[in-house]
Each structure stands twice: as structure tokens, then as C-alpha cells.
N, C-alpha and C positions, 0 to 999 in steps of 0.2 A: 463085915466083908463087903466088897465094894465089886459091882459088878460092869465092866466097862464092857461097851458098845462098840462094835468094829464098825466102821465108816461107813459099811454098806449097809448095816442096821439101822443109823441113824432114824429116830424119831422125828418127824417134822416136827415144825410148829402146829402145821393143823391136824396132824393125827394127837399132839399135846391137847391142844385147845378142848376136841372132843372126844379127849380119853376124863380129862378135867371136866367136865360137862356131865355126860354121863356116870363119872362118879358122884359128881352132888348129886346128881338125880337119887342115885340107889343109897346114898348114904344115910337109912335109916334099915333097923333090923327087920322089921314088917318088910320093906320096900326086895331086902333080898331074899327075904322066905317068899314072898311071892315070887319072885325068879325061880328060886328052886322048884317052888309046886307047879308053877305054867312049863318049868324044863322037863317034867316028868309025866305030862299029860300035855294031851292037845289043847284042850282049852278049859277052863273052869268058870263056873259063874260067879257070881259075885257072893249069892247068899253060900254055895260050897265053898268060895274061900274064906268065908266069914264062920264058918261051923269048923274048918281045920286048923283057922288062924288062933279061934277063940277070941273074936273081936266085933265090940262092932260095930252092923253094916254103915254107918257115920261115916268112921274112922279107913275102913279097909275101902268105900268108896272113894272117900278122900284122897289115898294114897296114890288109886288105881287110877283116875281122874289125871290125876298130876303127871302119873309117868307114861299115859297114855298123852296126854298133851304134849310131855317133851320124845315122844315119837320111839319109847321103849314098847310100848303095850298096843295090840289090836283090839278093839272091843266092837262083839260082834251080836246088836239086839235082834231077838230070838225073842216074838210078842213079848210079857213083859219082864223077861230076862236078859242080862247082858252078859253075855261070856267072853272071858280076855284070853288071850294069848301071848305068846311073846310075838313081836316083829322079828326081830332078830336073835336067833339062835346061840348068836355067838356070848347072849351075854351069860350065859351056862361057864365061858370058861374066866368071869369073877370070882365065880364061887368057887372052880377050882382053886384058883392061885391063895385064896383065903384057906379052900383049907388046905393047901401045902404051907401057909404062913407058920414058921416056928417063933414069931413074935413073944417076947415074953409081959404080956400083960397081965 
């Protein structure tokens, strides 16, 4: 099924560029559970995302580091705690469109 865009919708090139951007970013499974967990609390630390992730604190720093650099995550140190957040809210409606996807994988 093929979904066409009326002229007024039109996607720019730079709303392309980073929608493309921001999906490598999140293009790992960890990278959108942590979307989901920071979309449903205000802000989490690093070792609570690591005790719900089941991961660890290495890897789930790793992560958080990365998509705090390309400007998806706030992180906010609290002596010797770092707590993230999301920056932008919006990216809560990824996870919808995922899980409206009838993708057959």
C-alpha cells in the first residue's frame, strides 16, 4: 500500500535529512527502550536505567553518551549521579508509529 503525500505535506529535504539522522541515532533496541523509559518518567539515572535495562553500566553509558551527544538526551549531574532525560518529547511518537507497524518480520 502506498501512501502519497498531498503538496501541502511535502517533506522537505531538511526535515528528510533529520528525520534520517535521528533515526541512526535510535537505531538500536537499548537506544529506544531508553526512549520509552525517559517517555514515562521524568528523568532516570544511569545506574536505574541499568538495573531495568538489565545491562551494563559500560554499555548503557555508552549508549546514553552517544544520543546525548547527537542532542536526543539531557543529562543532568546530581553529585555523583547523572540523570537523563529526554530533550525532546516528541521522540515518544517513534515508538508509536512502531508499534502501529503491521510489518511482517
Amino acid at each position: 500500500m502506498f501512501i502519497y503525500l498531498n503538496m501541502a505535506n511535502e517533506l522537505t529535504t531538511e526535515k528528510l535529512e533529520k528525520a534520517a539522522y535521528i533515526l541512526k541515532t535510535v537505531a538500536h533496541p537499548l537506544r529506544l527502550k531508553v526512549i520509552e523509559l525517559l517517555g514515562n518518567t521524568e528523568k532516570m539515572s544511569v545506574g536505574e536505567l541499568c538495573d531495568v535495562l538489565a545491562c551494563e553500566q559500560s554499555l548503557v553509558s555508552h549508549h546514553l553518551n552517544n544520543m546525548r551527544l547527537k542532542g536526543l538526551l539531557k543529562a543532568e549531574k546530581q553529585g555523583v549521579q547523572v540523570f537523563y532525560s529526554l530533550k525532546e518529547r516528541e521522540l515518544l511518537g517513534l515508538l508509536a508509529c512502531i508499534e502501529k507497524c503491521n510489518c511482517n518480520m
